[in-house]
N, C-alpha and C positions, 0 to 999 in steps of 0.2 A: 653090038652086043653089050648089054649092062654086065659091068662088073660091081655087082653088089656087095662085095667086102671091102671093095674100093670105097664104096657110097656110105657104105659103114662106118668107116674109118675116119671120113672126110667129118660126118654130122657128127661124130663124137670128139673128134678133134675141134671143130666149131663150138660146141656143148662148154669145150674144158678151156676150149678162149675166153670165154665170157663168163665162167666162174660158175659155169650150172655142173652137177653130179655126169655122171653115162644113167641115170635108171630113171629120175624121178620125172612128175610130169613139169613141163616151161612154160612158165607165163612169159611167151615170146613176145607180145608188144611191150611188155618192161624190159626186158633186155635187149633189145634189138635197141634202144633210147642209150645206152653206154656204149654203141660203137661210134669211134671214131668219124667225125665228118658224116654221117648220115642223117640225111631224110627222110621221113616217113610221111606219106601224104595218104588219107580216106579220101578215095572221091567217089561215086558214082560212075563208073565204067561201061555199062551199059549189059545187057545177057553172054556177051562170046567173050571179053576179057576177064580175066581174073587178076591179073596186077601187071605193073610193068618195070621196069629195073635200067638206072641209066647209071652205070659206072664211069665217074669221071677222075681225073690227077688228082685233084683237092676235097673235091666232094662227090658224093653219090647220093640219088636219089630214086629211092622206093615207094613205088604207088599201088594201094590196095582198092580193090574194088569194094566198096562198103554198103553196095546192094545185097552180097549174097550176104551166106547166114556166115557168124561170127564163128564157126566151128571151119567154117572153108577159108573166111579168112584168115583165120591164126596158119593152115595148110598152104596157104596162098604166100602168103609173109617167107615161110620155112622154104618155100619153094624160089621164091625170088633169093634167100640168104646166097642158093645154091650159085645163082648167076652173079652174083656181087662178089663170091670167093671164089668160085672153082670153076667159072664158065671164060675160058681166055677165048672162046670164036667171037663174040657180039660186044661192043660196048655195052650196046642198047639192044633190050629184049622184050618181045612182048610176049604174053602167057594168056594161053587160050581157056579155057573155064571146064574142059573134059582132062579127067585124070589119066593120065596113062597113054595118052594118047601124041599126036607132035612127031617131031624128027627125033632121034636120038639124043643131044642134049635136054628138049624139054622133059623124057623120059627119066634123064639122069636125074633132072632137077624133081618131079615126082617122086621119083625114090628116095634120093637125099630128104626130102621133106617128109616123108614118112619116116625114116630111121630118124632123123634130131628129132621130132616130138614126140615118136612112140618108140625108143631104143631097143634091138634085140633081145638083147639080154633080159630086159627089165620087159616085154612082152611075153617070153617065154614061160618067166618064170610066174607071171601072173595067169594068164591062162591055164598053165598046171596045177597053180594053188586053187586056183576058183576052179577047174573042173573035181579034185579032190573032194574040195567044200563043198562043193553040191551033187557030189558025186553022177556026173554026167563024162559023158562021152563026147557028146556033139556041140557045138553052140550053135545056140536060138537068136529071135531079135531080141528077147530082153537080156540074156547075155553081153549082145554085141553092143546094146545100150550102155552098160555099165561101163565098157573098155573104151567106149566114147568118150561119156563122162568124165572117168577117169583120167584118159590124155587129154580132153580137150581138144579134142579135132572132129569135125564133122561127120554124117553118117556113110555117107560114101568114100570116105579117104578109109574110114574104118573096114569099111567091104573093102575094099582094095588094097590093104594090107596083108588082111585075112586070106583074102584070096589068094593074094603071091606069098603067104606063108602054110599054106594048103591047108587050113582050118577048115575052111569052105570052098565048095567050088563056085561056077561063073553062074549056073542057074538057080543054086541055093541064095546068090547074091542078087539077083535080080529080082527071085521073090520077094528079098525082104527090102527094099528101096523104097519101101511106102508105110502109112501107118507110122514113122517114129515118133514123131511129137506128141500124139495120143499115148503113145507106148510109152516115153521119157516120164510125162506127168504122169499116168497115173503108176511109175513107180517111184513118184517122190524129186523127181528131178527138175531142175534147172532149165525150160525148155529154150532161153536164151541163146544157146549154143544150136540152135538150128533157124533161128531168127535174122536178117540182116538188122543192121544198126538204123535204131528209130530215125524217122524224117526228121530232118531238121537239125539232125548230129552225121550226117553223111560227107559232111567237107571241115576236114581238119589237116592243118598239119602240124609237126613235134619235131622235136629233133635239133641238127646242125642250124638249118635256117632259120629258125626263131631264135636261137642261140648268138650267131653270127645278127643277125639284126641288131640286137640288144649292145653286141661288143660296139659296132659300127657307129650307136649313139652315145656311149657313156664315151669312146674315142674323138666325138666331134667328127667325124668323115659324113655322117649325114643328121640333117634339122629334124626335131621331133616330129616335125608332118612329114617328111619321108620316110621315119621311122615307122611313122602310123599306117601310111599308106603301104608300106611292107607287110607290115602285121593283119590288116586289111585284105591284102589279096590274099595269102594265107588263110581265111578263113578264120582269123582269130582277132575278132570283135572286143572276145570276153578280156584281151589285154589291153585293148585299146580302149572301150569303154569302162572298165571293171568288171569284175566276175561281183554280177549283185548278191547272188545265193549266199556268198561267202560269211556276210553278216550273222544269216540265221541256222547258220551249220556250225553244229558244234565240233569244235578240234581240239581232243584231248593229244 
């Protein structure tokens, strides 16, 4: 059985390590780059994975599936945080791509990932203010759109909050699983957040290992061409060749 005040406590205690509020919405792949010893890898994962998490003594590393849309992966990200802090059964975990769904851990880890990027408190109180404002009772899709928006988490992680916060039930949620990208633009939104990440930007990684590369050559422990060939399997060309763009972008 989920102990959700548990799960609560846990994301907001996470939230307040890393220097975020308990209310506002996270731009979790910036913060997730200031913990300690971690990895972050995008790769293409295939349809059943959504990320995978190897907690290790010195380092840890986190891999996001960077086929789906960038609203599941920031969800995907918060859900892997869960396994890297507060999951002591698995070093190594892998994360199936249905929410809610798994044994009891990945269920926790679901949960946890819905409270750190859309917090209690800071849900409650907006749903109230915007049912006032627009003086409704029920919420719609373009409702649920905005509280998407808002946090920055996908259309289904949003039903699935809703749902476990009895805004909506399971068949008002199932209606609305379709149609959001047409609904997002034409009220004005961002339809990015239901997009996976463009071809050709799908394998990166940031983090401790590019970091740790770097220390390794300015120490002499390895020759620039091993340095390169590190930075190379990474995915990351743009340091071994130069980032060309750089020239013609303005940096104020």
């Amino acid at each position: 059985m989920l102990d959700k005040m548990d799960l609560s406590n846990k994301a907001y205690r996470l939230r307040k390590q890393i220097g975020e509020d308990e209310y506002s919405p996270i731009d979790i792949f910036h913060v997730v780059q200031n913990i300690d010893n971690l990895t972050l890898v995008h790769y293409p994962l295939g349809k059943n994975i959504s990320g995978l998490c190897y907690r290790g003594e010195k380092s840890s590393i986190i891999v996001i599936n960077s086929e789906m849309s960038l609203g599941r992966q920031r969800f995907s990200l918060a859900h892997e945080l869960y396994h890297l802090f507060f999951d002591d059964d698995k070093v190594t975990t892998v994360s199936m791509t249905q929410i809610g769904k798994g044994d009891l851990n990945e269920k926790k880890a679901d949960q946890f990932a819905s409270y750190f990027l859309v917090p209690q408190q800071s849900l409650y109180n907006r749903i109230r203010d915007y049912k006032n404002k627009h003086n409704i009772t029920n919420l719609g899709l373009e409702d649920i759109v905005n509280f998407e928006q808002y946090y920055g988490v996908s259309h289904k992680a949003m039903l699935f909050r809703l749902v476990d916060e009895s805004e909506i039930d399971r068949e008002q949620s199932s209606k609305m699983e379709s149609g959001v990208v047409e609904v997002a633009a034409r009220l004005g939104y961002d339809t990015s957040l239901y997009l996976p990440t463009p071809e050709g930007k799908r394998m990166n990684v940031l983090g401790h290992y590019i970091s740790m590369s770097e220390k390794l050559l300015e120490r002499e422990f390895i020759s620039c061409g091993k340095y390169e060939e590190l930075l190379l399997d990474a995915f990351r060309d743009d340091i071994v060749f130069g980032i060309k763009e750089e020239e013609s972008v303005y940096i104020d």
